[in-house]
C-alpha positions in Angstrom: 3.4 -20.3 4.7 4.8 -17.8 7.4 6.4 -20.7 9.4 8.0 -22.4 6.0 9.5 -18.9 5.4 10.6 -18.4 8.8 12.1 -22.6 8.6 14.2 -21.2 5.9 15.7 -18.1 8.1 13.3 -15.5 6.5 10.4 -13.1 7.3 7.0 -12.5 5.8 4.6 -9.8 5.7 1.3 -9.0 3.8 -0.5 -5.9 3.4 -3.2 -4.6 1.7 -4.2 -1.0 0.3 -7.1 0.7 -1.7 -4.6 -0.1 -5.0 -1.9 -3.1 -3.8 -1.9 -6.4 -2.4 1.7 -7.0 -1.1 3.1 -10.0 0.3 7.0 -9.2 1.4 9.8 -11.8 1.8 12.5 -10.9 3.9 15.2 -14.3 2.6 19.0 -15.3 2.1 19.3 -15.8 -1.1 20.1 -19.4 -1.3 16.6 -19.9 0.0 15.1 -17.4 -2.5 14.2 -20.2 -5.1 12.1 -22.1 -2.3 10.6 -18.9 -0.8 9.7 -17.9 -4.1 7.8 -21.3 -4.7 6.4 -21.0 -1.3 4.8 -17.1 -2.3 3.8 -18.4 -5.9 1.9 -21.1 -4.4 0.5 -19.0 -2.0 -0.7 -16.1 -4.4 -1.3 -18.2 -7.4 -2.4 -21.6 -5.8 -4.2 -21.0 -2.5 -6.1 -22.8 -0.9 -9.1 -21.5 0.7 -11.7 -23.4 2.5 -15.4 -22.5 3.9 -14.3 -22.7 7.5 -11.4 -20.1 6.8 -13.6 -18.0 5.0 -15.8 -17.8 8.0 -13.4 -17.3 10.4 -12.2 -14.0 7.9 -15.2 -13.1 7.5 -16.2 -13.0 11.3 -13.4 -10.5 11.5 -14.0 -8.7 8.7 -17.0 -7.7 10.0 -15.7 -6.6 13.4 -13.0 -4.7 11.7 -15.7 -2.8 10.1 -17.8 -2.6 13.0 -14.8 -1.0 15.0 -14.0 1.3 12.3 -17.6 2.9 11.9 -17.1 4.1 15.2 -14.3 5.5 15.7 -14.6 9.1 13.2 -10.9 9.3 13.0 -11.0 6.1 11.4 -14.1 6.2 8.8 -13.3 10.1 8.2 -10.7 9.5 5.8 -12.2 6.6 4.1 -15.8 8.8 3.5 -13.9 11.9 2.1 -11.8 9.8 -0.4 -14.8 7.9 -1.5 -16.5 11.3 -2.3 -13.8 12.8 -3.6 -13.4 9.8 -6.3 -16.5 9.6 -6.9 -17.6 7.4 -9.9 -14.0 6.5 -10.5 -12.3 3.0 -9.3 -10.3 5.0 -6.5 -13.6 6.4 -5.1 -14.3 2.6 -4.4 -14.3 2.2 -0.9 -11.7 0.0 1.3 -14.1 -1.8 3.8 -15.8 -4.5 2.3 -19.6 -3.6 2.7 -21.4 -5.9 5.3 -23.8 -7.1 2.7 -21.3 -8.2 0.3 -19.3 -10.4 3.3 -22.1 -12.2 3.1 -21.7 -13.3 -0.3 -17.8 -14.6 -0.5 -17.6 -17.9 -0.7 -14.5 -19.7 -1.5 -15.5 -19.8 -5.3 -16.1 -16.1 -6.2 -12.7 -15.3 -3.7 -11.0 -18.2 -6.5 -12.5 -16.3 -9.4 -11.4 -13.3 -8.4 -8.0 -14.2 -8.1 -7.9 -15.9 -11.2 -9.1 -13.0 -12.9 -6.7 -10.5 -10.8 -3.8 -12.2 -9.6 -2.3 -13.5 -12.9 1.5 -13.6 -13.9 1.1 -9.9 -16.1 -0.7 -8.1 -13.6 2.0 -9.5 -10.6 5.3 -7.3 -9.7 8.0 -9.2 -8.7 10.9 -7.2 -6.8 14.0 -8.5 -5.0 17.4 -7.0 -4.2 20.8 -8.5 -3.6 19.9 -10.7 -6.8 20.8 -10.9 -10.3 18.0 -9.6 -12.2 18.4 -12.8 -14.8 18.5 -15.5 -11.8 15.2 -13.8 -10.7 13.1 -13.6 -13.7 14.0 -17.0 -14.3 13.0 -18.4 -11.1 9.5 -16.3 -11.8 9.2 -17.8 -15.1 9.5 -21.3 -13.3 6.6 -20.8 -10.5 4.5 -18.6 -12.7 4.4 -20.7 -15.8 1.3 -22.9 -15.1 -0.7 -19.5 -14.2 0.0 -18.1 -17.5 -2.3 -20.9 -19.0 
């Protein structure tokens, strides 16, 4: 997905946060209708496969490894957790070792299709018209809405 983006002169970015998933197109906009397709495709359609997962999950775990022992690091994460207790921001941000264990490509699908639908998705863009870009979401979202 990067390397279409970047054949059609843009950038890309993803991030993730204890609320937010972003993925961030930086485009001309003559390509925005095929970098849109390209992100909707991506976020909507993905396709996700036992050897990826494992590669994913191999760093996952490191990740986590590396950020139990460093204080700085897991600090932060143990005082929000407490301090949101028994509320969805008090969830915590690492994925627990056990549960890595458990993805598999179908519960990371059923996630998605219960989380990354066309209502709960933010579209922004600027240096577009606002009508040009809700129609070009209404095009590469329209098979997720059903």
């Amino acid at each position: 997905m990067t390397k279409e983006i970047e054949q059609l002169g843009g950038q890309f970015i993803s991030s993730s946060s204890r609320e937010t998933i972003l993925y961030q197109a930086s485009t001309y906009t003559h390509s925005l209708p095929s970098v849109l397709s390209i992100l909707s495709d991506t976020v909507l359609h993905p396709r996700i496969t036992s050897q990826e997962l494992d590669i994913q999950r191999e760093a996952a775990l490191w990740e986590v490894g590396e950020i139990k022992t460093k204080p700085d690091m897991i600090l932060p994460e143990l005082l929000h957790e407490t301090a949101f207790k028994d509320n969805t921001l008090g969830n915590p941000l690492l994925c627990p070792e056990d549960r890595l264990e458990t993805m598999t490509p179908d519960v990371v699908r059923d996630y998605m299709r219960t989380w990354y639908r066309p209502d709960r998705l933010v579209v922004a863009a600027a240096g577009v018209e606002h009508d040009h870009l809700v129609e070009l979401c209404l095009l590469y979202t329209s098979d997720a809405a059903d």
